[in-house]
N, C-alpha and C positions, 0 to 999 in steps of 0.2 A: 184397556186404557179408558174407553167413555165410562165403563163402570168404575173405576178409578176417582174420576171428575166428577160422576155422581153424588161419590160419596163425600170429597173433601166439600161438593156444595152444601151437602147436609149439613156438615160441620160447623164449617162456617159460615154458613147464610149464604143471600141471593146477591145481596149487597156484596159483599167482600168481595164473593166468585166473581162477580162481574168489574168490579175494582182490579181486582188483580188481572183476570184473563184480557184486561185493555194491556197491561204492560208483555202478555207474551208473547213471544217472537214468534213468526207465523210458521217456521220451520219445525216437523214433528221433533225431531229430534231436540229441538232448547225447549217443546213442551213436556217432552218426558223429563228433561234434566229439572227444568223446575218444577217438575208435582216430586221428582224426587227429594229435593230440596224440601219440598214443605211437608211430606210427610218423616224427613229427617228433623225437622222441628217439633210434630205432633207427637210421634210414637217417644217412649220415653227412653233413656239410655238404657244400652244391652245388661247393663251390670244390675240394671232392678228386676229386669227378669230372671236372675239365675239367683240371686241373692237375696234374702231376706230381711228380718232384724237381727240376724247373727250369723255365723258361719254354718253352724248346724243344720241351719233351717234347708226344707227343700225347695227346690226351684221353680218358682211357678211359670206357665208357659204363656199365662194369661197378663198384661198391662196392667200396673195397680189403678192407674184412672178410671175409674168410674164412670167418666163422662163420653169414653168413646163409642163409636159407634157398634152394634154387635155385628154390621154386615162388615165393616171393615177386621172385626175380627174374624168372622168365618174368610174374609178374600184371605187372608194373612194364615190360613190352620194351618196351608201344606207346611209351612215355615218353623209353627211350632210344634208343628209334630216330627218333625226333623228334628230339632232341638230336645226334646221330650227323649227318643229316642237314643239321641248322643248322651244326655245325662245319664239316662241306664244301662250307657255303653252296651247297649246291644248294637250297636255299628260303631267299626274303626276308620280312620280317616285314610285315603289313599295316599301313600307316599309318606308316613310322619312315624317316626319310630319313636312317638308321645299316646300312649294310652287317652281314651277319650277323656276319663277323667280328670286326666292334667291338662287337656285342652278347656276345659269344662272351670274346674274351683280354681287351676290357673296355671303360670305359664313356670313359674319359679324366675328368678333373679336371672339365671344365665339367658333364659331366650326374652324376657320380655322388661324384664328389671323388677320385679315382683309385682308388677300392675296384671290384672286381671282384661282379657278382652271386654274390648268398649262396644258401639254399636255397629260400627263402622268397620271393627275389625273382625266381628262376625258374620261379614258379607263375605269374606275372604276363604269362608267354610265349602266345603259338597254341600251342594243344593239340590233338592230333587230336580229332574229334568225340566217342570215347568217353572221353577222357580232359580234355575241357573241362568246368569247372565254371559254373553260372549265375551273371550277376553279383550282386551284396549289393542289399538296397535301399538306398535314396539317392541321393544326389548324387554323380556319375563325372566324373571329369574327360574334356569332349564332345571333345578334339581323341584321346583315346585309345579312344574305343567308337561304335561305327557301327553299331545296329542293322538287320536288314534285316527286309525285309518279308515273307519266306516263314516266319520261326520268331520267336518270343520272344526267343529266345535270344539274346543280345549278343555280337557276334567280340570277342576281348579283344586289345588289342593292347600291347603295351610300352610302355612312356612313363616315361621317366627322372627320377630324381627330380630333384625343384629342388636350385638349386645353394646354398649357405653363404649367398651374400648376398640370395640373395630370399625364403630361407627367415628371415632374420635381421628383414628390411622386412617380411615377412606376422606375424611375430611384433611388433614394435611397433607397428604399423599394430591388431592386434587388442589388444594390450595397453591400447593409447586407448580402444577400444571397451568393454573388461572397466573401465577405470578411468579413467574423462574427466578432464582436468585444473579447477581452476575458471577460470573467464572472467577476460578481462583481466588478464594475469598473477598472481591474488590466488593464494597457497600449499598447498597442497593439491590433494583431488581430491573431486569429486562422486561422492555414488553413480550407480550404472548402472540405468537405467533399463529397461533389457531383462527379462524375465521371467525366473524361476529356472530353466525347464527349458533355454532359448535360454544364459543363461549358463551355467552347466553342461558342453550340448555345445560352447561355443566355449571354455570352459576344457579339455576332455580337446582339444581342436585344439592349446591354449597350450603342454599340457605337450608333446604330438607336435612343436611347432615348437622348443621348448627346448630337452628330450633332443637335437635332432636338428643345432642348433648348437653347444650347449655339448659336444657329440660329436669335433666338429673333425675328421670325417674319420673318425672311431674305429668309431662305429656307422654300420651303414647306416639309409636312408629306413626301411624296412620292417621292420628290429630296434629303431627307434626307435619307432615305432607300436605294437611288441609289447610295449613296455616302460612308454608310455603308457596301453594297454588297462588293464595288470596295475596302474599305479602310483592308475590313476581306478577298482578296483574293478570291472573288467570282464575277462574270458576273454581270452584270445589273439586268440581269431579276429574279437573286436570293434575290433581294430588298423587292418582292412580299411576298416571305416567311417568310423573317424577318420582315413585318409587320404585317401577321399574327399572328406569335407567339408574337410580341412585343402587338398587341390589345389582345390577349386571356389574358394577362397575365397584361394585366390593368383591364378588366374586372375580372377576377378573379387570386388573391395570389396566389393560388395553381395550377393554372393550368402553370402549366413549361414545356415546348418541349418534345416531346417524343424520347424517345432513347431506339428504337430497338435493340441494341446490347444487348451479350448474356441473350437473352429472349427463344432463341433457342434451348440451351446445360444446361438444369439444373439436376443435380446430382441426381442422385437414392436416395442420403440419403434424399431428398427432397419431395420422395413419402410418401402419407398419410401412416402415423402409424411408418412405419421404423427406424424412428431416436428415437421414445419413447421408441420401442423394442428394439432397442441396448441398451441403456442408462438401460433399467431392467435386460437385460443379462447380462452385466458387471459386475453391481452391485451385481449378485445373483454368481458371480463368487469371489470374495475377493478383498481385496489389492491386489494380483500380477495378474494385466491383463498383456493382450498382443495385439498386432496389429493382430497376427494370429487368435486369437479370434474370430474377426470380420468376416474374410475368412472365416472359417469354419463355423461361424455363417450364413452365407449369400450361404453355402455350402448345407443347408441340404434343401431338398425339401419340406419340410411343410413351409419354410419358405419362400423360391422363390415364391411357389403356393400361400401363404398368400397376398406376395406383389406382385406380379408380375414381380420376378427377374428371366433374362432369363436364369443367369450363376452369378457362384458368382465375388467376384473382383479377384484383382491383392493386393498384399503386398503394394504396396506402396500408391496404393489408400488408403485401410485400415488406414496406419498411417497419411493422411490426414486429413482423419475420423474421430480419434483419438483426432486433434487439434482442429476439427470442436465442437467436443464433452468438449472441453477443457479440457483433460490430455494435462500433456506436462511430456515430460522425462526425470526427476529431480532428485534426491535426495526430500526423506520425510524430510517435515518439520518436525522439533522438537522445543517440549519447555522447559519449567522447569522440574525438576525430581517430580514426585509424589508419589515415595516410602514413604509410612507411612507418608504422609506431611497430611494427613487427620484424624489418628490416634487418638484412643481417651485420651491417655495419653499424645500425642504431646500437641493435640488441647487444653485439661485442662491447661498444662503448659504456652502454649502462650496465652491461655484468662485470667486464671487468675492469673498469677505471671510475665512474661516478658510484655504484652502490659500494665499493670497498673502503671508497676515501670518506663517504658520508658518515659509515660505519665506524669508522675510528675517530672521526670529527664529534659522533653523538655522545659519544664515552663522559665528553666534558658540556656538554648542556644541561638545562633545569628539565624536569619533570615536574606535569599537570595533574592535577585529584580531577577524574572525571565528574564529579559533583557541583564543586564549585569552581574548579578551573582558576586555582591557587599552586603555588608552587608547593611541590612535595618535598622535603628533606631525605632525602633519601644515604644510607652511609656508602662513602665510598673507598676501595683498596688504597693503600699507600703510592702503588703505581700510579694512580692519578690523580692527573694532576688537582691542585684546589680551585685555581682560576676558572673562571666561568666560560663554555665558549658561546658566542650569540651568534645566529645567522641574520643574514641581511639581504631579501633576498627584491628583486631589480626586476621592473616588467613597466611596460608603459601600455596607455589605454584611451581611448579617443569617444569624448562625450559630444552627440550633438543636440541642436537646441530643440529642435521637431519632436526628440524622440519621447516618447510617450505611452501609457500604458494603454492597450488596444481594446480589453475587454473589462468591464466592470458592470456592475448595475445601472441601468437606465431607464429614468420612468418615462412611462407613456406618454405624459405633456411635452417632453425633452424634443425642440425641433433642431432638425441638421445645422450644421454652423460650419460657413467656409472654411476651411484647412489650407494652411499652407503649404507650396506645396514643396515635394523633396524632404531631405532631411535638416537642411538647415546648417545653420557654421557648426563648428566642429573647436571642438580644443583640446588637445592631446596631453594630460596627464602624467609623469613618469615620478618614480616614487620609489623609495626601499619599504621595508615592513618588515617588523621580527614578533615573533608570539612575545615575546621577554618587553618590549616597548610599547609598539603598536607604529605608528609611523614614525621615521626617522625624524625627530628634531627634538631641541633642546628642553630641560623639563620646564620652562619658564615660557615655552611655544617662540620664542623671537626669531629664534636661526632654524632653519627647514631647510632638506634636501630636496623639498619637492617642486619641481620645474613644470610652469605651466607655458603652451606651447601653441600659437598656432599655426600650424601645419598647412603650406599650401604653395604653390607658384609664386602667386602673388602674392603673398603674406608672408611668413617667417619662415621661407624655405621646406625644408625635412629635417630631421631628427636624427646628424648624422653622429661616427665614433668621436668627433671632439666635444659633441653635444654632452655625450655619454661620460668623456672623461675627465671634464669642468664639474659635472653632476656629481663625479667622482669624489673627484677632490673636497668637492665642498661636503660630504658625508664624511669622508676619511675626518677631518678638520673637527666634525661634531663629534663622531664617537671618541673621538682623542682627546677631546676638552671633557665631555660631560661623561662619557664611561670608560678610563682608560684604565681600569683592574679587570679587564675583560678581554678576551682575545674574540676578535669578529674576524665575521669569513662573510664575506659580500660573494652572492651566489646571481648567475645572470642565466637565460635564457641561450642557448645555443643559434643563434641569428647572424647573420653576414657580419650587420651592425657591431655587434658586439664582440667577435674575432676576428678583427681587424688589426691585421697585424701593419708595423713599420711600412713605411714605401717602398724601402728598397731592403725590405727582410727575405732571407731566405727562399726562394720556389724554385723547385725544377719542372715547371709544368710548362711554358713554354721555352724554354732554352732547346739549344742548337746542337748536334751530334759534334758536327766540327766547327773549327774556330771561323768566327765568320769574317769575313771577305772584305775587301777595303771599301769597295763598290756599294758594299749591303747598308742600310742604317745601323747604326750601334743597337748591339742587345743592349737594353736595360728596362725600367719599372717606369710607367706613364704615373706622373702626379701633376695636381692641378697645379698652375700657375699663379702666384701670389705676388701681391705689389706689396712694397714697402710696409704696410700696415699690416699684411697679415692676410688678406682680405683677397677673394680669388677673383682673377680679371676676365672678363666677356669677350665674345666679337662681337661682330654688328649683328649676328643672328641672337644672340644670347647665350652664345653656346658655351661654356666655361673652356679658356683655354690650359692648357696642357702640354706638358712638355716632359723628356727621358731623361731618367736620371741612372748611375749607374748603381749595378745590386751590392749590398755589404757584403764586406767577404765572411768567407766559410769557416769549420773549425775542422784542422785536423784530428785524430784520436788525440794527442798528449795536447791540447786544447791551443798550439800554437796557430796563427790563422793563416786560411789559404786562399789567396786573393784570386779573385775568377777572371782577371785581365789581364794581358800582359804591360810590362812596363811603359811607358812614355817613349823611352828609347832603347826600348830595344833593336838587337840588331838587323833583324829581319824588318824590315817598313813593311811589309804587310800586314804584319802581327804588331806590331804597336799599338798598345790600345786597346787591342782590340781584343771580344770574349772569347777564350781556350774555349770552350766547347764541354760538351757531357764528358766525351771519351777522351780527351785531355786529363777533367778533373780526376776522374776514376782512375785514370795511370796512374795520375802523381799520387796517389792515395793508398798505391801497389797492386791493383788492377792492373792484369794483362787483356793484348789483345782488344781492348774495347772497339777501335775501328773496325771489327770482323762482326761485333755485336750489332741488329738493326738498332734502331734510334730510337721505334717506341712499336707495341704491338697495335694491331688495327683498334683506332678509337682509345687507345689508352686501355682496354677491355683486356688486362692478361690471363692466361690462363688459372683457372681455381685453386690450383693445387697450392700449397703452400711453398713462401718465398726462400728460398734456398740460392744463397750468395757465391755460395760454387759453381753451380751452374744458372745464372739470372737469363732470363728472358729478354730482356731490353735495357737500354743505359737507361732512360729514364727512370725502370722501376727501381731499377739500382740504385739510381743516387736519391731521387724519393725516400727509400729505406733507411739512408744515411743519419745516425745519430744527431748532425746537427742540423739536419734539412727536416725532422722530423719534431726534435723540441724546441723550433723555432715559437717564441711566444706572443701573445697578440699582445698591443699597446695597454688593455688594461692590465693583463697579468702584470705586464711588469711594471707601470703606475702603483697597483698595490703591494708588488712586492719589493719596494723601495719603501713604503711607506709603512711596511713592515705587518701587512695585513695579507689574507690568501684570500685568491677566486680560483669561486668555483663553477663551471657552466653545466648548467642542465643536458639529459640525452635529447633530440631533437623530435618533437614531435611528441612530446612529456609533459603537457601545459597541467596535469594532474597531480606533477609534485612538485608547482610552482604554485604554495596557496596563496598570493597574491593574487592569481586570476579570482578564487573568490568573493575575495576581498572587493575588488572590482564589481562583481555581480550585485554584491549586498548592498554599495553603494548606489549602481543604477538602476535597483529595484523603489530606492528610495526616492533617486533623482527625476522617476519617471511620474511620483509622486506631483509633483512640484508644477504651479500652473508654467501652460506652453507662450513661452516669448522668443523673440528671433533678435534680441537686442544682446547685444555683445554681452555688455555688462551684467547684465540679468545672469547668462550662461557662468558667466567666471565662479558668481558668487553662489548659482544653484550648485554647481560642482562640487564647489568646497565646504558647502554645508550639509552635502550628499557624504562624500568621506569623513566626515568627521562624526557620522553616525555609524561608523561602523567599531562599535566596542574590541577593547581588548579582549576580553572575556570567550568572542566571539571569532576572531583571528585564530588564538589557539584552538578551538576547536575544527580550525580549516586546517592550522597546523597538523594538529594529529593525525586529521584525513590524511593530508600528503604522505606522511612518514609511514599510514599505514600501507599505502600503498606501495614504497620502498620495500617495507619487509614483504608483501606479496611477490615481491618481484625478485628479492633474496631467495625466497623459498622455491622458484621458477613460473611463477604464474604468470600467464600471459596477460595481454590488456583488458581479455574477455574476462577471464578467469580473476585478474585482480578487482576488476569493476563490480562483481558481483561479491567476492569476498568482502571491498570493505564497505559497501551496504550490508551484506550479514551481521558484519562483526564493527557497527560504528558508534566511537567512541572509547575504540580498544586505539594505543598506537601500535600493539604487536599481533600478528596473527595467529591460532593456536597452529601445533605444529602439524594437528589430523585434519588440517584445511585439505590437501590432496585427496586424502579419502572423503571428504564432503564433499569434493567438486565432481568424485568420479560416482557419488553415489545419485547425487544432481543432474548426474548425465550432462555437465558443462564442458563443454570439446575445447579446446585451445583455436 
């Protein structure tokens, strides 16, 4: 190396040598890379040594300049006497099944594009042993180095560059890699998931495969590389590595740059077994873990001893941990209510009375285009009918003024601000909704169904069935003016409220076995007390008074009626007046024996078995049973069905296919928008300009939700099983028919 230094000071004088050796880095190794450097600018390109003024000529081994040094020509013989020796092919190259000669006048079109090795890529020959360099680290392309086992050292051997087109396929091929398309045709590209240091060196690869086709022959492989180093911010001589990784990575897809970074520092939770045994202690702990958990967990000695922990963590690692394990620290999910929604008298009533009637009710309804949520024309059989049917369906909803959205953005300046406190007044909402209208009222908006309310002791009472059947009326009254080529079915919510039958309708649930007693108070039905006006009268407590009135009579089979008292004057004075009893009624009805029957089984609770009238269990269930103790109907039935419209009530505990509760949500997702005031009138008006943002458009598609959940429920799926159904399939109103085998291959259990 000083003979080296020697020489290029001859060269270039005392002056230059000492001009430059001020710029060199004091590290031997950046002063070898730059005397390599400047004797790559002095010596002249490879292709004037082997080549002449024409192809014929032979190769001289000697530099055409004249001016260089003759000792730097003797340091350089070993070199050209190698070269000397390859052009008279008296030596073969190891590993290359290319005669010297073709390595020599040239490479042909297929291995190098018909360019001739340059100076550069004459390095890349067997070199005598003092004149071989070690290889780079990295990745070498394995069909061109063969280490052996006596030395380190690697024999280098030639290996031609790739050709235009597979250099062209390694560059798109990694191109996908740098920049993945998105899935399923959709336009663009995802980012690259690879690490920064991993892309990086497969980008200085991109630019080397680039250069080296958009070259077209121009550059070679290995002036392509040098021009890649220089163009990615690296030296010359770091050309060499990026053509290694750039041939690994033509010979094989998967073999990509290795990146040693944090290969170093990997987490304890990464030790064998440790992350399964967390994940079963947590587990064997309940719902409410904790981060501390895990500390204590990694705290106790059988378990350090197990894994090989030297000390437990720190807290904050733990909740690391925690993510690693994916908890995150949320609020539980929740879903629909499942009180009694699975119940066997629910279940009876929604299989077989509310989904049968629905079903033949939907025959005559419109159909929505899931796109635009326009009515579809759809043909129908001559069986049915043309008239349109519209549902109308009835739910009420209580807004208060406090209430407000809890979580949003908040900047750092933002200071606390007193709250008030509670929730604040309240005003109770009640309202129809159909997918066909949107809310009930007239299309000019003047006449409205909808009753605003508020709810209290001391304010405007509760929201009882007369409430409900004024509210009635006044709907019947609108659809009949503004849509009467339409048959509606007004659908209500199954609530005490709303099957509230007559005061003295039908029940056998507290009545008497035998005829009661002179002594006893009269059987009959408690209703409030009403003065003159209508209007129910108080004591001094406030307590609404009340008084017995006697029950409507019954209906025999041939529908003549059978009145539950006896006469006025009758003969017996004990029985005047007064009520026959269960086992009375059941005689006259041709029942025997009913005095021999008990009255009722313990708690009302009869046995399971099904009810068989030949042999009944108690007069109670018996007369219960009774055809007209059973279609006894509630005040609104029969309000709409005078007025020549049908209800319908919901199965209890079904708020899923009543999409008005939606409706509701969308509204106070918007109301919670709205600045917080506690002034009455502020509430009335945020209310109402809450619901009025809730689109038609947007109802029908709560509609379809409901219906599809009808049809899950037609096909037998439970509430579990329909909840997940029509998320799967939302936006369908029907469900396919291999939904069963979806839920069994889901492993979803009823």
């Amino acid at each position: 190396m000083h003979k080296l230094t020697a020489q290029y000071q001859e060269l270039e004088g005392p002056e230059v040598f000492s001009q430059e050796r001020e710029n060199f880095p004091r590290t031997p190794r950046s002063i070898r890379q730059r005397i390599g450097q400047t004797f790559a600018q002095v010596i002249q390109p490879a292709s004037t040594w082997f080549h002449g003024s024409d192809q014929g000529s032979s190769p001289s081994p000697i530099p055409q300049n004249a001016n260089h040094s003759e000792s730097l020509s003797e340091e350089l013989e070993p070199f050209y006497s190698f070269r000397e020796a390859l052009a008279r092919e008296d030596i073969t190259l190891p590993g290359s099944h290319l005669s010297p000669s073709d390595h020599v006048s040239g490479l042909g079109s297929e291995c190098t594009g018909g360019e001739t090795p340059s100076h550069s890529e004459s390095l890349e020959l067997n070199m005598p042993a003092d004149m071989s360099s070690v290889n780079e680290a990295g990745s070498a392309c394995p069909s061109c180095l063969s280490p052996t086992a006596d030395s380190v050292e690697k024999e280098r051997t030639y290996c031609p560059p790739p050709s235009i087109n597979i250099a062209d396929l390694a560059y798109r091929d990694l191109s996908d890699l740098l920049r993945p398309h998105r899935p399923k045709g959709k336009p663009g590209y995802k980012d690259c998931a690879l690490g920064d240091v991993l892309q990086r060196k497969m980008r200085e690869m991109q630019s080397l495969l680039a250069i080296y086709v958009n070259g077209k022959n121009e550059l070679g492989w290995i002036d392509a590389s040098l021009q890649a180093a220089i163009a990615t911010g690296h030296s010359t001589s770091y050309g060499r590595t990026i053509r290694e990784r750039t041939r690994s990575f033509i010979n094989d897809r998967h073999c990509l740059p290795y990146t040693p970074m944090a290969t170093w520092n990997k987490s304890s939770l990464e030790l064998h077994g440790l992350k399964e045994g967390l994940v079963l202690h947590l587990q064997s702990l309940g719902k409410y873990i904790r981060a501390l958990d895990i500390v204590e967990f990694c705290a106790e000695p059988s378990v350090q001893k197990k894994y090989g922990l030297e000390k437990t963590i720190c807290l904050s690692t733990a909740q690391n941990w925690m993510h690693v394990l994916e908890y995150r620290w949320s609020k539980e999910p929740t879903g629909q209510f499942v009180d009694g929604h699975e119940r066997a008298d629910v279940v009876d009533y929604r299989q077989q009375t509310f989904l049968p009637r629905m079903e033949k009710l939907d025959e005559g309804t419109r159909r929505w285009d899931r796109s635009s949520w326009e009515e579809v024309a759809e043909p129908r059989p001559r069986d049915i009918p043309r008239r349109k049917t519209v549902y109308w369906y009835h739910d009420e909803s209580t807004f208060y003024a406090h209430d407000r959205r809890k979580k949003r953005w908040v900047h750092k300046s933002e200071k606390a601000v007193p709250q008030p406190k509670g929730e604040g007044v309240s005003l109770m909402v009640s309202d129809f909704v159909s997918a066909d209208y949107g809310w009930l009222h007239s299309p000019d908006g003047i006449k409205s169904a909808r009753v605003y309310f508020h709810a209290g002791k001391n304010r405007e009472g509760y929201f009882t069935n007369e409430d409900i059947c004024t509210q009635t009326e006044e709907a019947m009254a609108i659809v009949k003016e503004c849509y009467p080529n339409e048959d509606h079915v007004f659908i209500f919510d199954n609530a005490t409220t709303h099957l509230a039958r007559a005061p003295d309708a039908l029940s056998a649930r507290h009545m008497s076995q035998k005829t009661t007693l002179a002594h006893n108070p009269m059987f009959g039905v408690e209703v409030r007390d009403l003065d003159s006006n209508g209007k129910p009268q108080y004591d001094r407590s406030g307590e609404v008074l009340k008084k017995k009135i006697k029950m409507g009579p019954a209906t025999y089979a041939d529908g003549s009626p059978q009145c539950l008292y006896y006469p006025p004057d009758h003969t017996d004075p004990n029985k005047a007046g007064r009520f026959k009893g269960m086992a009375v009624l059941l005689e006259e009805r041709g029942y025997k024996d009913m005095m021999k029957l008990r009255a009722q089984c313990k708690g009302f609770k009869c046995p399971p078995t099904r009810f068989d009238r030949s042999s009944p269990c108690c007069c109670r269930r018996l007369l219960y049973n009774e055809p007209d103790f059973v279609s006894v109907e509630s005040i609104l039935e029969t309000l709409l069905r005078t007025g020549g419209y049908q209800a319908v009530f919901l199965p209890k505990f079904h708020c899923e296919l009543n999409f008005i509760e939606q409706c509701w949500g969308a509204s106070k997702r918007e109301y919670r928008k709205y600045p917080m005031s506690s002034s009455l009138e502020d509430l009335d008006r945020n209310v109402a300009t809450a619901l009025e943002t809730v689109s038609v458009k947007t109802m029908r598609r709560f509609y379809t939700r409901s219906h599809r959940f009808m049809d899950a429920y037609r096909k037998g799926l439970t509430g579990k099983q329909a909840a997940w159904a029509t998320k799967q399939y939302h936006g369908h109103r029907v469900l396919p028919n291999s939904i069963l085998d979806e839920l069994e291959l889901k492993g979803i259990e009823p």
